[in-house]
C-alpha positions in Angstrom: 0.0 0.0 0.0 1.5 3.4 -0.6 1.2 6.3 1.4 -0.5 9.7 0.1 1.4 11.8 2.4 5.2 13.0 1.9 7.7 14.8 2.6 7.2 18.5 2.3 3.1 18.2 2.6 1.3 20.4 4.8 -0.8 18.2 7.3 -3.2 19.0 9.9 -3.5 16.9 13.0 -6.8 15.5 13.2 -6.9 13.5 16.7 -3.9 13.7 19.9 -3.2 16.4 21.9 -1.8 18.4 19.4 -5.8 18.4 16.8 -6.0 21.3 14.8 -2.2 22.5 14.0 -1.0 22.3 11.0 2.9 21.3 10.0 5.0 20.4 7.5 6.4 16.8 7.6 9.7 16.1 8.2 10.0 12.3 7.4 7.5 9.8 6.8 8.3 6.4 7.8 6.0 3.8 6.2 7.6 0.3 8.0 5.6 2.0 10.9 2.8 3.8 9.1 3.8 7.3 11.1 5.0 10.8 10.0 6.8 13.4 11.7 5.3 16.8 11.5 7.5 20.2 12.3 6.3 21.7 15.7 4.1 18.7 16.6 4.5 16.1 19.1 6.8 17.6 20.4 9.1 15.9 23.6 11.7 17.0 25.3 15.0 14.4 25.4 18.2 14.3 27.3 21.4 14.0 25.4 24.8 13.4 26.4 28.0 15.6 25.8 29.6 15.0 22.5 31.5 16.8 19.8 28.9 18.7 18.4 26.6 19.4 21.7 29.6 20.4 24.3 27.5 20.4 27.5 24.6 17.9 26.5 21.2 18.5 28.3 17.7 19.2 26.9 16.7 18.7 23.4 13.0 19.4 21.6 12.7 16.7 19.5 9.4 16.1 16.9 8.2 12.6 17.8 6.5 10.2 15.2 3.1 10.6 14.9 0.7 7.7 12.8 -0.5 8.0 9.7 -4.1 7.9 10.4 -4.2 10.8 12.3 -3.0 13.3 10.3 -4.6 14.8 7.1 -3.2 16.3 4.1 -4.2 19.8 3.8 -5.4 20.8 0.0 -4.6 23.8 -1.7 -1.3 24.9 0.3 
């Protein structure tokens, strides 16, 4: 089965916490059936010093969301 949604379609979230904003997605992974949307979903997630991130800490990171609760947005 292929998906309709891709990358670089404007979605809006139809069901979650995060119903009624709309996104861009990021990456669609279809093993899973899920897509992640900019802005949405969004969790915070603890990362350890290395040679890009010096001091480590806190990260927002976009967290997959599935397929069947997102719709693409027509006209955009």
């Amino acid at each position: 089965m292929a998906l309709k949604i891709k990358k670089g379609d404007t979605v809006k979230i139809i069901a979650g916490d995060d119903k009624g904003k709309t996104g861009e997605v990021l990456a669609v992974i279809p093993s899973k059936k899920q897509v992640i949307v900019k802005d949405c979903k969004v969790a915070k997630k603890t990362v350890k010093p290395s040679e890009e991130n010096k001091d480590g800490g806190f990260v927002n990171k976009e967290m997959p969301i599935d397929i069947s609760n997102v719709a693409k947005v027509e006209g955009e």
